[in-house]
C-alpha positions as CSV (number, residue, x, y, z in Angstrom):
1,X,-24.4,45.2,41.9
2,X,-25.8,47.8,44.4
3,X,-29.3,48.9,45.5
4,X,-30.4,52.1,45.8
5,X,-32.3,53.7,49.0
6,X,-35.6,52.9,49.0
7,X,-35.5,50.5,46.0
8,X,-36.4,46.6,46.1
9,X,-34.4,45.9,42.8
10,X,-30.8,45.5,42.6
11,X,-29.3,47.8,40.2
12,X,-26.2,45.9,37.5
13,X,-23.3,48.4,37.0
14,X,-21.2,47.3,33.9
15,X,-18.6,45.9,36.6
16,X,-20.9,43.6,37.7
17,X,-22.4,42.2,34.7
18,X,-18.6,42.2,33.4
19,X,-17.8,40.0,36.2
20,X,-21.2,37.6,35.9
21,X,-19.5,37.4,32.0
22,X,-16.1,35.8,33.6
23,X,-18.0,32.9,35.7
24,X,-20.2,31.7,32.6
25,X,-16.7,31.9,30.3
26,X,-15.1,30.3,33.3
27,X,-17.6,27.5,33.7
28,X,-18.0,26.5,30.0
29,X,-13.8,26.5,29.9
30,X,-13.9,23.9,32.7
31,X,-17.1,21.2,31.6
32,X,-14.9,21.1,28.0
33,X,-11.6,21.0,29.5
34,X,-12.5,18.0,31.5
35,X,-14.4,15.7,28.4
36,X,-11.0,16.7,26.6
37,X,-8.7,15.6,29.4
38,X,-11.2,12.7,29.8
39,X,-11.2,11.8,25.9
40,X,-7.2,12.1,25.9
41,X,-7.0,9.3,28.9
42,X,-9.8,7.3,26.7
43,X,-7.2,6.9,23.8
44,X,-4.2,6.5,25.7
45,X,-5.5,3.8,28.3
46,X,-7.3,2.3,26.1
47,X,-6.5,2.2,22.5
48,X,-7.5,-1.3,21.8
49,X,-10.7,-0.3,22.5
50,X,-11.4,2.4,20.8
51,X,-10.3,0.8,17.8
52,X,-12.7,-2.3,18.6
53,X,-15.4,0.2,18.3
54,X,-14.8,1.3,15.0
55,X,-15.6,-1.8,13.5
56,X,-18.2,-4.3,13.9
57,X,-16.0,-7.1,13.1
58,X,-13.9,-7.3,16.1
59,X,-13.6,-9.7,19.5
60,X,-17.5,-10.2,19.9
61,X,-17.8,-11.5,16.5
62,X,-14.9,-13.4,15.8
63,X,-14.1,-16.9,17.5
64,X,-10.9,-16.8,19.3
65,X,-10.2,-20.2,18.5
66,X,-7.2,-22.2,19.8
67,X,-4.9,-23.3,17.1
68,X,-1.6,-25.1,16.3
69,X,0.9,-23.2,13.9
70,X,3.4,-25.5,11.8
71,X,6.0,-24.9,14.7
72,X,4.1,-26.0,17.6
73,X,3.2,-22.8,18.6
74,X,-0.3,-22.6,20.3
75,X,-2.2,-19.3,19.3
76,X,-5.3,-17.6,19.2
77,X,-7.3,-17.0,16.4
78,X,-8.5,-13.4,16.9
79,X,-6.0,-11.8,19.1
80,X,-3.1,-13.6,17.9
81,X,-3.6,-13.8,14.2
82,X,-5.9,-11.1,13.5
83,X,-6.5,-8.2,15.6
84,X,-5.3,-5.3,14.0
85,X,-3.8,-6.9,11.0
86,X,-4.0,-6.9,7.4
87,X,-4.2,-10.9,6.8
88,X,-5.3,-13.8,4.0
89,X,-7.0,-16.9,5.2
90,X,-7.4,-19.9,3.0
91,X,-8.3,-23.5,4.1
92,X,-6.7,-26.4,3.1
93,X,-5.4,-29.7,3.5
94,X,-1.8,-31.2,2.8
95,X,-3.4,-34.7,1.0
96,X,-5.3,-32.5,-1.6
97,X,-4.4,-33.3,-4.7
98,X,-6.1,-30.6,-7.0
99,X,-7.0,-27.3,-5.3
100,X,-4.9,-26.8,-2.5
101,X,-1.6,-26.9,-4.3
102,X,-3.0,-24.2,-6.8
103,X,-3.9,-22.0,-4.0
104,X,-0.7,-22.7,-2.3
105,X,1.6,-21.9,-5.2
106,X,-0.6,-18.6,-6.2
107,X,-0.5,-17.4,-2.2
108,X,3.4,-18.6,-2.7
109,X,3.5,-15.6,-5.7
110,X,1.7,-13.4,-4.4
111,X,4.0,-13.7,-1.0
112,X,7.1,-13.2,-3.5
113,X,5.5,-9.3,-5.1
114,X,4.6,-8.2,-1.3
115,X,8.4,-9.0,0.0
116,X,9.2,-8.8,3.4
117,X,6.1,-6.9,4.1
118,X,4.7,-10.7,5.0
119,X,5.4,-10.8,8.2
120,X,5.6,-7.5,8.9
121,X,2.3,-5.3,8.5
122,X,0.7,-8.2,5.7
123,X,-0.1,-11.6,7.3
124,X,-0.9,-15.6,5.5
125,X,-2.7,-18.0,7.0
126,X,-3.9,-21.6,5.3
127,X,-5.8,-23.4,7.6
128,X,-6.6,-26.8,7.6
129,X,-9.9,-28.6,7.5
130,X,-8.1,-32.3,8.4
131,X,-6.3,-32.3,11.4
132,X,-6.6,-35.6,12.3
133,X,-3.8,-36.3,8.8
134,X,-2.2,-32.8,9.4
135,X,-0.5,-32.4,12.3
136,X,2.3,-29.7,12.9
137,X,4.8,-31.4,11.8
138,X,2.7,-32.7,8.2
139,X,2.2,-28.9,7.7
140,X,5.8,-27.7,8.0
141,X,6.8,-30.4,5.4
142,X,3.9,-29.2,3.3
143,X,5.2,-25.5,3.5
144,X,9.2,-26.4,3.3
145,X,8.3,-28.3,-0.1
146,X,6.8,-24.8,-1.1
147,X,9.6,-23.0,-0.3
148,X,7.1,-20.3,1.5
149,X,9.0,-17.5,3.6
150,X,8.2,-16.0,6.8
151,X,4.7,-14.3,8.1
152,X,2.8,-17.2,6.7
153,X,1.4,-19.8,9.2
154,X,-0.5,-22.8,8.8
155,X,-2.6,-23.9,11.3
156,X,-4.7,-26.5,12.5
157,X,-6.9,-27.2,15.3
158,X,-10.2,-29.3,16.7
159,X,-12.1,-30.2,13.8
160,X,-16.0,-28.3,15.5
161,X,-13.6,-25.3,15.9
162,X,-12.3,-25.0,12.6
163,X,-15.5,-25.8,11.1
164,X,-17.3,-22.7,13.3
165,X,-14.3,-20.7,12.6
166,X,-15.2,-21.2,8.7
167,X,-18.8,-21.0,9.2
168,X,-18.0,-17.2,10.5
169,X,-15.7,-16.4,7.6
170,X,-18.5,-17.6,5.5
171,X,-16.4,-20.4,3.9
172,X,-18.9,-23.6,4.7
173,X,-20.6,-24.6,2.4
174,X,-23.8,-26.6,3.7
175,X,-23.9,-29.9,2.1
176,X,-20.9,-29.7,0.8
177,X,-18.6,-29.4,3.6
178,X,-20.9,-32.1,5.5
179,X,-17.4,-34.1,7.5
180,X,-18.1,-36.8,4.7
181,X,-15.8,-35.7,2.1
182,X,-12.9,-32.7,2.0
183,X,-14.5,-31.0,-0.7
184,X,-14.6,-27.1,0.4
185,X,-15.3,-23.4,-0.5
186,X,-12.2,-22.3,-2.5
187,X,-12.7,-18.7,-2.2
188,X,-9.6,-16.6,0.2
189,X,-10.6,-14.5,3.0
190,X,-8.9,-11.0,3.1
191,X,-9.3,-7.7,5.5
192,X,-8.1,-5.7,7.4
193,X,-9.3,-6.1,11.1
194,X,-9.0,-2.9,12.3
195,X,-10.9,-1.2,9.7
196,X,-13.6,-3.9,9.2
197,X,-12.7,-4.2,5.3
198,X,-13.3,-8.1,4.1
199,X,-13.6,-9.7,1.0
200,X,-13.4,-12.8,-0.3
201,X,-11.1,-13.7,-3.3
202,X,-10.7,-16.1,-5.8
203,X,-7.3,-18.6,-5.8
204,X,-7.1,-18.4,-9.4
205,X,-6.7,-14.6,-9.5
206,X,-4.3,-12.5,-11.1
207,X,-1.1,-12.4,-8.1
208,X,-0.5,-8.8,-8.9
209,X,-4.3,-8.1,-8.0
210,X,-4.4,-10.0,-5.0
211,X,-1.0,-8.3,-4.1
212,X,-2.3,-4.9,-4.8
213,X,-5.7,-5.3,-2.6
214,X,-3.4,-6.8,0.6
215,X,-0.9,-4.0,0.2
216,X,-2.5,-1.0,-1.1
217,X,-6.5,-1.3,-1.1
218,X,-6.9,-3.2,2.3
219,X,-4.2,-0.7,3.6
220,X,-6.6,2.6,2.2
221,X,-3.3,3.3,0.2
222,X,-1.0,4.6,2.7
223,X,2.1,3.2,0.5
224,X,3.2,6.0,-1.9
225,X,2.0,5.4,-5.3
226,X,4.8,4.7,-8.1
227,X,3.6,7.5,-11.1
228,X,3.9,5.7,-14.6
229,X,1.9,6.8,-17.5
230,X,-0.5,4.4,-19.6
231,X,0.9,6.0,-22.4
232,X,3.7,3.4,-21.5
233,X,1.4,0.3,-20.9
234,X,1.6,-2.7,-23.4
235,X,-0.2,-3.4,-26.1
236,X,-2.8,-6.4,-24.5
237,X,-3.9,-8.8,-27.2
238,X,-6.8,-11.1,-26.4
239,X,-5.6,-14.4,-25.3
240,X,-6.9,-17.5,-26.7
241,X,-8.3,-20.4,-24.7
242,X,-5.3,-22.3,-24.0
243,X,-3.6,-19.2,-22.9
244,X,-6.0,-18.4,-20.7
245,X,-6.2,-21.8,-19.4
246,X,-2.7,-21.7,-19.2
247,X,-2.4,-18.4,-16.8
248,X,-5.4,-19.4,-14.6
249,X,-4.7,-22.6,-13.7
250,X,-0.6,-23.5,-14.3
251,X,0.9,-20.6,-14.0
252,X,0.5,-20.9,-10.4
253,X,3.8,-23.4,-10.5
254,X,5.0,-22.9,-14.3
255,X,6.7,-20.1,-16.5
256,X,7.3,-19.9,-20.0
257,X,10.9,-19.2,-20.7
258,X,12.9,-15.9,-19.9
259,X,10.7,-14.1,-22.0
260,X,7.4,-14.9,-19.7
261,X,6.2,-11.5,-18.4
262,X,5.8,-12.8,-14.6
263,X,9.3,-13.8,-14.3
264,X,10.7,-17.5,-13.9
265,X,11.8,-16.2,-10.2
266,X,8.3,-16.5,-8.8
267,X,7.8,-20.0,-10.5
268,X,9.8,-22.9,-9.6
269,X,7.4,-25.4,-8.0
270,X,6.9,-27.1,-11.5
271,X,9.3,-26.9,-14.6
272,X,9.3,-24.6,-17.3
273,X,7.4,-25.3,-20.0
274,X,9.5,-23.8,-22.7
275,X,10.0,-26.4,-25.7
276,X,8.0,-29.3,-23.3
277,X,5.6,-29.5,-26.9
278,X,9.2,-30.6,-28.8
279,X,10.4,-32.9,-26.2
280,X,7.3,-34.6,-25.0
281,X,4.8,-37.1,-26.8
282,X,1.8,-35.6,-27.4
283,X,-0.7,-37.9,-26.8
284,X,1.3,-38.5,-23.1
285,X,1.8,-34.9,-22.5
286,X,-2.1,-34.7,-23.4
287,X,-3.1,-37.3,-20.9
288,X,-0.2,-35.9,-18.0
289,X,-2.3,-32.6,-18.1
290,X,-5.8,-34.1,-17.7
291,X,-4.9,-37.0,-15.2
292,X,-1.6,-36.8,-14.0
293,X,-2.8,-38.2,-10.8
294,X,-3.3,-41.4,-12.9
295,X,-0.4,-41.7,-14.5
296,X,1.7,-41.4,-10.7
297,X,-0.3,-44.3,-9.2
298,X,0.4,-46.1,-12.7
299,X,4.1,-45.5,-11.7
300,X,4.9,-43.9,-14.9
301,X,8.4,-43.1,-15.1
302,X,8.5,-40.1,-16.2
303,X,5.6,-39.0,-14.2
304,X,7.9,-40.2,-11.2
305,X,10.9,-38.4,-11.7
306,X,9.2,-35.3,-11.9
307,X,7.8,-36.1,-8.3
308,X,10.9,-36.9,-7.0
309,X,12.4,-34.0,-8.7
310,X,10.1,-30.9,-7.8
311,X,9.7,-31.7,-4.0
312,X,7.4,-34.4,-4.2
313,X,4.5,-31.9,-4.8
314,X,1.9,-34.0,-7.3
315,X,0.9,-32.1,-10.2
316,X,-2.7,-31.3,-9.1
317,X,-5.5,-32.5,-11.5
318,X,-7.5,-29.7,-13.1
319,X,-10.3,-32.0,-14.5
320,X,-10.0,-30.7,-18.1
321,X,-11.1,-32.5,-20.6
322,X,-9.0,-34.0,-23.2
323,X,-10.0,-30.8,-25.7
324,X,-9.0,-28.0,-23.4
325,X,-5.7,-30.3,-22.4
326,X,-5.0,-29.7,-26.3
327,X,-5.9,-26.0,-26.4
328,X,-3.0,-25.5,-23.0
329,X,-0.8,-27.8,-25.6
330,X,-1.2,-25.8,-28.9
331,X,-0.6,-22.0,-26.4
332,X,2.7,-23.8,-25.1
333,X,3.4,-25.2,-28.7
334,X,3.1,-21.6,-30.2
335,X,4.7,-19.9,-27.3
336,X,8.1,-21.8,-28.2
337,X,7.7,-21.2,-31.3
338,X,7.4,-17.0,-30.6
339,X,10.3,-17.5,-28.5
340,X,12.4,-20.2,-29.6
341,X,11.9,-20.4,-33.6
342,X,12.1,-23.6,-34.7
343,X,15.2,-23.4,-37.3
344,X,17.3,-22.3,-34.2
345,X,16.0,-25.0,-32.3
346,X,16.8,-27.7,-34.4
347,X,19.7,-26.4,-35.8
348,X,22.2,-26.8,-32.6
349,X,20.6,-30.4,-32.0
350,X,19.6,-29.6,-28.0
351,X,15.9,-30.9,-28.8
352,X,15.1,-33.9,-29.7
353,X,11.6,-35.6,-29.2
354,X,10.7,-38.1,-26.6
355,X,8.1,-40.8,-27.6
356,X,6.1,-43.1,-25.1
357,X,8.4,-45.4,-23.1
358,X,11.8,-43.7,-22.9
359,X,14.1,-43.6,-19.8
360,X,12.3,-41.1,-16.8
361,X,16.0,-40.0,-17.5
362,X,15.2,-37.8,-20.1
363,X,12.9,-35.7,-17.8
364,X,15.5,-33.4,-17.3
365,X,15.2,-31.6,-20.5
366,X,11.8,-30.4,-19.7
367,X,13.2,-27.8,-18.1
């Protein structure tokens, strides 16, 4: 920039207003190289809260309740258990003795389709609404006779603690959960903490469905997909009522033979019910399914055995009535039939039927 003689303005060459160029470029270049240097720091110091941040269902809304795991182990609700996880949460309590062992046994499935990813990037958490009865060492019992394998916890803690902590999972029921009875929401918690993805889920569902939404949908399917055609799929026939009774309510702890299409592997809490229709009397299998509860304090023998002999896990009661006990009865009856025809069966002498009163010795060929 110069001035020439005699004139008040200055006069801008093209070196100068080249060089004016260079310190606005330079300028701008250093205000965004410092918010990038300063967003980089951001994410590595701090990573936990940047991912806080993305969610509105992190530390400031969930309790960070003190609890006991089955080992002893004190831990934290929210950053022990949760933070940055993919979990289930169910509440229970070991002396139930219709629910809670249905939820157990279906959480117990669905823990068998996931694998070791329990424990790993997929955690289970049953949480108990009685801690006075279950203490740490009540719930590891309860779990050993469940056989359940690593990466699920059960919990309990201070009564007002658990009850807030259900309250915020929106599991409390007012007037139902009132501290005068255990009865209690049945529904299953599951998200993901980190992206702020819950939903509630029924016990009863389908394993395979609850697997799929804890290891694919919660995890905004970052497993590779397996690529099978539904030109392959099976033919699905409407089930009838005792079917559907059937899968809903027993098959949580009962198969159906080597044919059954979930596989005896994930089943073993109860026996199989292959040929039980053959070997049991009716009107006592009848009343076993609507009040077996009944029939153990009545110290039926039978009944008894089969405590002693599956863990001394009760058969829950599913208060059915006595006309959907029969429509369970005719599916299984049917069933053995499809699988085991009834010439065969007879012919080689292995079945033989049981009436009322017979030794609790003949239990064994329930199975």
């Amino acid at each position: 920039m110069n001035r020439r003689h005699g004139d008040s303005q200055p006069v801008h060459t093209p070196r100068s207003r080249a060089l004016g160029m260079h310190l606005v470029l330079l300028l701008v270049a250093c205000v965004l190289g410092s918010r990038v240097l300063l967003a980089h720091q951001a994410s590595v110091g701090e990573p936990s809260a940047a991912s806080e941040s993305a969610t509105p269902w992190g530390g400031d809304y969930f309790p960070n309740t003190l609890l006991t795991d089955q080992d002893g182990r004190q831990v934290h609700f929210f950053d022990d258990l949760i933070k940055n996880k993919v979990v289930v949460i169910n509440f229970i309590f070991t002396s139930c003795s219709d629910s809670c062992p249905l939820e157990t046994a279906r959480l117990r499935q669905v823990q068998k389709l996931l694998g070791d990813r329990v424990g790993q990037d997929i955690f289970f958490y049953s949480i108990s609404i009685d801690p006075i009865s279950d203490t740490p060492e009540v719930l590891k019992a309860y779990s050993q006779r469940f056989k359940v394998g690593p990466g699920w916890k059960f919990l309990t803690g201070e009564f007002e603690d658990v009850t807030d902590l259900r309250k915020k999972l929106g599991l409390f029921i007012e007037g139902v959960d009132n501290g005068r009875n255990k009865d209690h929401n049945l529904s299953l918690i599951v998200g993901n903490q980190t992206t702020g993805r819950w939903m509630k889920a029924s016990p009863f569902e389908n394993p395979w469905i609850l697997a799929d939404q804890l290891a694919n949908t919660l995890q905004n399917w970052k497993q590779p997909s397996i690529e099978e055609s539904y030109a392959n799929a099976p033919d699905i026939r409407p089930p009838s009522n005792g079917e559907e009774l059937f899968r809903t309510r027993c098959a949580s702890c009962h198969s159906l033979g080597p044919m059954d299409g979930q596989g005896l592997g994930m089943r073993s809490i109860g026996p199989d019910l292959i040929g039980v229709t053959r070997n049991r009397d009716p009107k006592w299998l009848n009343r076993w399914i609507r009040e077996p509860d009944r029939l153990l304090a009545e110290k039926d023998p039978i009944a008894l055995q089969l405590y002693e002999q599956f863990e001394r896990i009760p058969m829950p009661n599913l208060r059915l009535d006595e006309q959907s006990a029969q429509s369970i009865i005719d599916f299984l009856s049917d069933e053995t039939e499809r699988q085991q025809p009834s010439t065969a069966a007879m012919t080689d002498g292995a079945l033989t039927p049981v009436k009322p009163g017979d030794s609790a010795a003949t239990v064994s060929r329930m199975r």
